[in-house]
Phi, psi and omega in degrees: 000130177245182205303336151336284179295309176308311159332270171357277151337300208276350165304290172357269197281017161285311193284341178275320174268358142297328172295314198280328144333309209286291177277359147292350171270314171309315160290311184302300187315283170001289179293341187275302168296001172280278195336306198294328185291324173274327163292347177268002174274311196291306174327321153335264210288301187285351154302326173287331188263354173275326195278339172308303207285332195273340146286013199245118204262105184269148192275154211242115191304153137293154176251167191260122183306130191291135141328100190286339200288168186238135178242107190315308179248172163226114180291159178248171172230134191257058188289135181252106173271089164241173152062351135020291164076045213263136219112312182320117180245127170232169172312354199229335181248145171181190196288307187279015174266330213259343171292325217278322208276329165294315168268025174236018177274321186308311203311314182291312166326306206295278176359262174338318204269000204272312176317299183308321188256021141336299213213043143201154192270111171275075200263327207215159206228143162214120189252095156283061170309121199244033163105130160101031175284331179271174161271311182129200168216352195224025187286325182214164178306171199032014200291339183303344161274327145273040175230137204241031207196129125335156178290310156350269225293345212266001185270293205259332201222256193307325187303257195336324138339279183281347202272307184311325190303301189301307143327290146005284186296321170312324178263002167297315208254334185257171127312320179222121159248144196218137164259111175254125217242124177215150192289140208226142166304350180271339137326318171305114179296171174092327225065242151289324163299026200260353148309002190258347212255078174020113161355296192310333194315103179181120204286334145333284213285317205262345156322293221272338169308298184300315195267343217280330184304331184300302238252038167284325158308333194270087184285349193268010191223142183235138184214121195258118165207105170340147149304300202200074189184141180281329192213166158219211183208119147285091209274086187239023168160190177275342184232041178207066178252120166283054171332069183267153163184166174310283180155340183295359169258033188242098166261177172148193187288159163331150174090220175266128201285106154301308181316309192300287181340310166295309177306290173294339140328286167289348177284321168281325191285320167249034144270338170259020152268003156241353170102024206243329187218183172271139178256152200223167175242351183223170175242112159224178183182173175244224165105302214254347171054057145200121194290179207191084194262149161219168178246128174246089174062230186250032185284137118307135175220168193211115153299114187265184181239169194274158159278265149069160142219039184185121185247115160301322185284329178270013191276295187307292178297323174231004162079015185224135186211130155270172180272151203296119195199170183210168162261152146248126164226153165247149199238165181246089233281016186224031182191355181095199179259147177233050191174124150220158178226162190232107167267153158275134172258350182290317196219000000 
């Protein structure tokens, strides 16, 4: 080869790896303006909705008259709000039966929590929310058909409605409420492409974002929602830590996978016993609408059940529906749960 040619050449793959430089800088600015773009969509919908929500003229709570009676202990009452699935339509189901269902849940609580504090003083509420409270509009083909609602109304309009109601009712009746606000797969934007889209993204998170703005004025109601996290540990005592998250990383066969549960349960729990996660003494979660308590060693874990009262996919498919339900429990916070309840909701 002569020196020519060698040049030649080596000008070549100067100039090819120079192109191939050029354009890998070129895409990457790219990849930056898509991210930016979409963080400047999501900053978007929560600025419109804070600022939509900051006109709004809200009626101003009562606090619930303090109790003269003296109580050796104090129970906390523990409502578990999942699975709403809200927009969804079936023969039995839709937005205003899931209003209806929602706001006779506060009613039951209140019931329940009035019975219980017979004889321990019930003051304070800690409302676990797990997630799927919204349906979404793109989770699987064809949803577009089994929604009676936009994601828009079910975010921005009915959510915040009815979610005010239910909560409302609730500082009517407690001194202190505290909300552990966590995320549902149904939440997810995009449809399927929805992997493409910044974690946070998640039309749950930006519900409880939208309601923690409503109740901002509200000093008596507190509301913890992760930014960028699947779970959290609610800490309402020493012996009362709430492992909450939904349940869609929970695998396993058709129906309820018992096996994921055990397997991922006892798999967080000694991660947190190494210090890798927050450690907790109980589990809860939704996903699957059919309620459920279990003993994993020495974890209580509580599945919750759904407002719905008609699944077509789980009627076909897994040959199984609950009935329209919630968990409610009460806890001690140096003892654990000592009360738990299963509401109906049909009525």
């Amino acid at each position: 080869m002569n020196k020519e040619l060698a040049k030649l050449l080596a000008e070549a793959e100067s100039n090819t790896i120079k192109e191939l430089k050029d354009t890998n800088v070129r895409l990457l600015k790219q990849l930056e303006r898509a991210k930016d773009k979409k963080a400047d969509l999501i900053e978007a919908v929560y600025s419109a909705a804070k600022d939509g929500i900051s006109t709004l003229d809200l009626p101003t709570l009562k606090a619930p008259p303090k109790s003269k009676k003296k109580y050796k202990d104090e129970e906390i009452c523990v409502p578990l709000l999942s699975d709403i699935q809200l927009a969804k339509t079936t023969p039995t189901y839709s937005t205003e039966i899931a209003e209806e269902r929602v706001l006779r849940y506060a009613d039951k609580i209140i019931k329940i929590a009035r019975i219980q504090g017979a004889n321990h003083k019930v003051r304070k509420c800690a409302v676990l929310a797990l997630g799927d409270i919204v349906e979404g509009e793109l989770i699987f083909p064809g949803q577009a058909h089994l929604i009676d609602s936009s994601l828009y109304r079910q975010v921005t309009v009915d959510g915040p409605r009815i979610l005010y109601g239910f909560f409302s009712k609730l500082l009517a009746e407690f001194e202190e409420v505290d909300v552990y606000w966590v995320i549902g797969n149904h939440g997810s934007l995009g449809g399927r492409a929805r992997k493409d889209y910044n974690p946070e993204s998640n039309a749950d998170r930006m519900l409880g974002k939208i309601l923690e703005t409503m109740f901002t004025n509200e000093k008596r109601i507190k509301f913890i929602v992760p930014d960028n996290n699947w779970y959290l540990v609610a800490d309402l005592g020493s012996k009362s830590k709430f492992l909450c998250f939904h349940g869609d990383n929970i695998r396993g066969s058709m129906g309820l996978p018992f096996y994921g549960y055990n397997k991922k349960i006892l798999g967080w729990k000694a991660l947190a016993s190494n210090g890798l996660m927050e450690d907790f003494t109980h589990a809860v979660c939704g996903h699957y609408h059919t309620p459920t308590n279990l003993y994993i060693n020495d974890i209580r874990v509580w599945i919750n059940g759904s407002t719905e009262s008609h699944n077509g996919y789980a009627l076909e498919q897994l040959a199984s529906m609950g009935r329209p339900s919630q968990h409610c429990l009460f806890v001690k916070p140096d003892k654990g749960v000592t009360a738990e309840y299963l509401i109906n909701l049909e009525e």
